[in-house]
N, C-alpha and C positions, 0 to 999 in steps of 0.2 A: 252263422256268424252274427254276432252280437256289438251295435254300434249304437253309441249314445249323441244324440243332439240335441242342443241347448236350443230354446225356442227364442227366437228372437224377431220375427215378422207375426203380422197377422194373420195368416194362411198356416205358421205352425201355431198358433195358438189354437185356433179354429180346430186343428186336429187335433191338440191336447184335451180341449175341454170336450171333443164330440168321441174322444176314444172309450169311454165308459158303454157310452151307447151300443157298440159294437160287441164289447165285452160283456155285457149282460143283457143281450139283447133278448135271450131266452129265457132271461131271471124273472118270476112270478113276485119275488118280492123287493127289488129296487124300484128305486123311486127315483126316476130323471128330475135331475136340477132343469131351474133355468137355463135355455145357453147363453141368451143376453147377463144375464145377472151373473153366470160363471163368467161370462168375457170381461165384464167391467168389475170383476174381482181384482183383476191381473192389470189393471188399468188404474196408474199412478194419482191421475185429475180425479178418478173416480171414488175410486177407496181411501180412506182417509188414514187405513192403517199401513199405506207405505211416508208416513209421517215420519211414524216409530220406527219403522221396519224395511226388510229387502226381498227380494223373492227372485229367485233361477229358476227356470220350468228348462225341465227335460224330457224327450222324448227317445226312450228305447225302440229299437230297430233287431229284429231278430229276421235275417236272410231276406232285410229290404221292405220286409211288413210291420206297422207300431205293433211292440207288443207289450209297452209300457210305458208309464210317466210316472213323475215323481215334483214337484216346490221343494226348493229347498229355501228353507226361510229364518232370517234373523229378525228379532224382534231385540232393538237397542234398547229401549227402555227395560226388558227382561235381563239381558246380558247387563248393559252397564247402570243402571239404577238398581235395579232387585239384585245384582252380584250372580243370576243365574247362569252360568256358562256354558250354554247350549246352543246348539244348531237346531232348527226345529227340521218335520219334514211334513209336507202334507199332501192334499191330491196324489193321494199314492194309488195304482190300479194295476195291476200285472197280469199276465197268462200266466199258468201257470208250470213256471220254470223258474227252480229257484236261482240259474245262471243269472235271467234276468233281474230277477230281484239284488242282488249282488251286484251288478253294475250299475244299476238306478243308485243305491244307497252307499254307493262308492263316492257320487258326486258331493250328497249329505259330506261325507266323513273326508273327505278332501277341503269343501268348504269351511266344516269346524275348525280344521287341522290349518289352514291358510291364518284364520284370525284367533289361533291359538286357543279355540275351546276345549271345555273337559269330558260333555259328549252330546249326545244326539239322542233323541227322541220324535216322536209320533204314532199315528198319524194326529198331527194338531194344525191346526191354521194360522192365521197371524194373530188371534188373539183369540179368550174363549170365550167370544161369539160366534165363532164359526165353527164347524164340523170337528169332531176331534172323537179318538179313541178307536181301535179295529176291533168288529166283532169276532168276538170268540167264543158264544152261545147267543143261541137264535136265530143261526141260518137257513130256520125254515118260516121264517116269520115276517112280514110285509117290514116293509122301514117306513120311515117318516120322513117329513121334507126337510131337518135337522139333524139328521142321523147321516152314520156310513151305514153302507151295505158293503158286503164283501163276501167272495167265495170261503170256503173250508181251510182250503190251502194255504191264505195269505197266512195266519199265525203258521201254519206247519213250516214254511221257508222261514221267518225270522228265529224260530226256535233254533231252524239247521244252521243258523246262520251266527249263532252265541247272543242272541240278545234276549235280555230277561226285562220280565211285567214292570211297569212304573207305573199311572198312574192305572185306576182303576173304576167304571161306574157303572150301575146297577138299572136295571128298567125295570117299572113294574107293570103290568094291566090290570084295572082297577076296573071292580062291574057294580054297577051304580045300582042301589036300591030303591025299591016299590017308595018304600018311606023314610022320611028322616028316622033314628031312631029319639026316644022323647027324651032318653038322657042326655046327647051331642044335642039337641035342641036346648035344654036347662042349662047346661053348662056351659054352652056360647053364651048365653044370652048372661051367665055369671059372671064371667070373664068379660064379658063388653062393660056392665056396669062395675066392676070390681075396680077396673082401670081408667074408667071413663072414656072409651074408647067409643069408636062410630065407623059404621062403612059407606065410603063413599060409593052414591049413584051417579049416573052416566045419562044423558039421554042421546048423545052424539059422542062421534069418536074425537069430535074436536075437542068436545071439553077435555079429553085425555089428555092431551099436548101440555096442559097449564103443570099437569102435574109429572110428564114425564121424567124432569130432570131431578126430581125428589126419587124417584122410584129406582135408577139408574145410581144414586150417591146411597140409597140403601143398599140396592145391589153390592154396590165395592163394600160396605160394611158388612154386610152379612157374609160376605163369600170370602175376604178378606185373608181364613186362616186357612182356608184351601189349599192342599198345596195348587203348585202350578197355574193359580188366579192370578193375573196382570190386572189392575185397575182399569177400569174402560175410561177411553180418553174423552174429552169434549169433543172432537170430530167425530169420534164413531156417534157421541151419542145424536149428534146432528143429524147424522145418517139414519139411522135407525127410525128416529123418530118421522122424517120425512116419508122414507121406502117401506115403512111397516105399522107403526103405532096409529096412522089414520085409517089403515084397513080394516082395524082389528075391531069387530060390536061392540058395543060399548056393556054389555050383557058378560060377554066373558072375559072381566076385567075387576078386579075388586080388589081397592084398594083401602086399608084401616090405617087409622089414623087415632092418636088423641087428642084430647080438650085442647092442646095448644094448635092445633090445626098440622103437627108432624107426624111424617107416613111409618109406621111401625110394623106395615107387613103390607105385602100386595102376592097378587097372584093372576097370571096370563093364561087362560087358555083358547085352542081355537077346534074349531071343526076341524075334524082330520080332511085334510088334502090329498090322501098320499094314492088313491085308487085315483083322483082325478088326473093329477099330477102324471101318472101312469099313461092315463091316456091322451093326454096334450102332448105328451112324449117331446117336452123340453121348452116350446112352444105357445104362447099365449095365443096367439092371431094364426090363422084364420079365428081356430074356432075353440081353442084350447082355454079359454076364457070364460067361455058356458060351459066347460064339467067345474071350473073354479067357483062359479056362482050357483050351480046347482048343488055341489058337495056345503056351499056356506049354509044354507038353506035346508039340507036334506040330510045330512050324513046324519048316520046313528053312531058314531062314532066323533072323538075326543081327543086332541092333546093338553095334556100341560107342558105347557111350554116354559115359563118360570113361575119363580117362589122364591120367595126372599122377606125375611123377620130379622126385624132389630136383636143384634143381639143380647141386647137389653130384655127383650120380652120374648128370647127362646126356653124354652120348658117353662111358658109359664099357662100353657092353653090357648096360644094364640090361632094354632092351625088345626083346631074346633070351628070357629069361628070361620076360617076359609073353606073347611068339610062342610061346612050347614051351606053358606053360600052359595059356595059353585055346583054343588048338588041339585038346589035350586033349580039353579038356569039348566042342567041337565035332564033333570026331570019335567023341566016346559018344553023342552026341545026334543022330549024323547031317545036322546043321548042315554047308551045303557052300557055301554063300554070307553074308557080313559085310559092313554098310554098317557105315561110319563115321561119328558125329557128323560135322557140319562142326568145320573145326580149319584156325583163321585160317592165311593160305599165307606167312606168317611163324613158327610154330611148325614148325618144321623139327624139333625132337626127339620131337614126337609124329608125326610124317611117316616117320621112320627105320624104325618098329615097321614102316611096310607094306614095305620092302624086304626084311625076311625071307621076302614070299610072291611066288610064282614069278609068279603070274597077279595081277595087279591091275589097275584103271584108275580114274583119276579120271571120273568121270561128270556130277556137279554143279559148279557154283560159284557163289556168288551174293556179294552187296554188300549195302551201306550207303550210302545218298547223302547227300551233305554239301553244305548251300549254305550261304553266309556271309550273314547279317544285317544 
């Protein structure tokens, strides 16, 4: 028997955010979130994106054991500024039974249907900066601490289920070479004086901050024609910059600008986390804190995390110039391996950056599923 309840105390949350854990607790390649940081997801004072937005958490019960959760999430400024009219759905996890899955995304489609939307989609979060997209190649492959992980199964149920791909984004691993090559060396350096361009150095992660909210207003421009991009709000960006931007070295950060001192392209990356993360198993304190400072330190491996060019200055060479760069600091660090955020397979000008490197391959891809209401 299959019975759905809505979370509404702290003791159901606690079990929604710790039920992954149980469900992949055999999986070689998830990557445990925070559980603090998933709890105060779900937390109004905390997040800034129940400004915008709403969120239902539910928890699936099959014969009195969770065998699944699911958010169901409106996002007002999507709905009634953008004219998007969707339900979103996110933190989706199931056993797998597609009954279950079918009652989880029952609530989705009841909720659309209550405030009259056209249909539903995810998995997405309350905005994209959070987790979004279900894997559907590369489930043999580690995740990252901004990625989903997911069994085989999860697309096999929504297919049984009538719902077709929406949106769509691509991963690559990028293997970093012995040397610059001397023509990506020429051609930045043409491209930098062509435009009168300059990259800014860091020697602290504070100085970052002055320039965060530049990089953040490039962000909404560059991504702007994406589908499914909501503008990021001044609260999240407050967020962001507090909980993440002073973490980050100021080594894997580079941001270009021109003569008038305006950012025209930046680029985030960090040590891959995702084996630490592994082993703090959700966890900072006791000791989950020392694989985070040893992976910062140590890893031979790499995210990029973002990318974002004016589009003023896209196809014009500018991401030569972030190839010579971060190459750089990978090659000080001994870094020989780069994953990439996912990056919708519509975004072709953040795509060009990988054809600067000899060795690449797309390895993931995953989706969004969309049914009509």
């Amino acid at each position: 028997m299959i019975t759905i309840k809505e979370v509404k105390n702290k003791k159901d949350l606690k079990a929604f955010v710790k039920f992954p854990f149980r469900l992949y607790k055999k999986s070689p390649y998830w990557v445990p979130p925070l559980i603090d940081e998933e709890m105060e997801s779900f937390d109004p004072d905390k997040n800034p994106a129940y400004k915008n937005g709403e969120a239902q958490l539910y928890l699936a019960y099959k014969d009195g054991v969770i065998a699944g959760r699911i958010a169901v999430i409106i996002n007002h400024l999507e709905v009634d500024e953008m004219q998007k009219r969707k339900v979103r759905f996110g933190w989706f996890d199931v056993i797998d039974d597609v009954e279950v899955t079918a009652a989880l995304l029952k609530k989705a489609e009841e909720k659309g249907k209550e405030l009259q939307l056209e249909y539903i989609e995810g998995p997405v979060g309350f905005s994209n900066m959070d987790k979004a997209g279900m894997l559907v190649r590369g489930f043999d492959e580690i995740s990252n601490m901004t990625t989903i992980y997911n069994y085989p199964y999860y697309p096999e149920h929504f297919k049984q289920l009538g719902f077709k791909e929406g949106a769509a984004w691509v991963e690559y691993r990028i293997y970093i070479p012995d040397k610059i090559p001397e023509k990506i060396n020429k051609f930045a350096d043409i491209i930098l004086k062509r435009y009168n361009l300059k990259v800014l150095k860091f020697k602290s992660s504070s100085e970052l901050i002055a320039y965060a909210d530049d990089m953040f207003e490039l962000m909404n421009q560059s991504f702007k024609h994406l589908q499914s991009f909501i503008p990021i709000q001044k609260p999240q960006i407050e967020l962001y910059k507090k909980k993440y931007l002073k973490f980050i070295h100021p080594d894997f950060v580079k941001f270009i600008v021109d003569e008038n001192g305006k950012m025209v392209a930046f680029s985030i990356t960090m040590p891959s986390f995702s084996e630490a993360l592994q082993k703090a198993n959700g966890r900072l304190f006791p000791f989950g804190f020392i694989h985070i400072l040893r992976a910062q330190k140590k890893s031979k491996k790499a995210s990029l995390y973002l990318i974002g060019i004016d589009p003023a200055f896209q196809n014009k060479g500018v991401t030569s110039i972030i190839f010579k760069e971060t190459t750089k600091v990978f090659q000080n660090r001994n870094i020989d391996v780069v994953e990439c955020n996912p990056e919708l397979e519509e975004n072709t000008a953040a795509q060009l950056m990988w054809k600067h490197y000899e060795k690449n391959e797309q390895h993931k891809r995953r989706v969004t599923w969309v049914k009509d209401l």
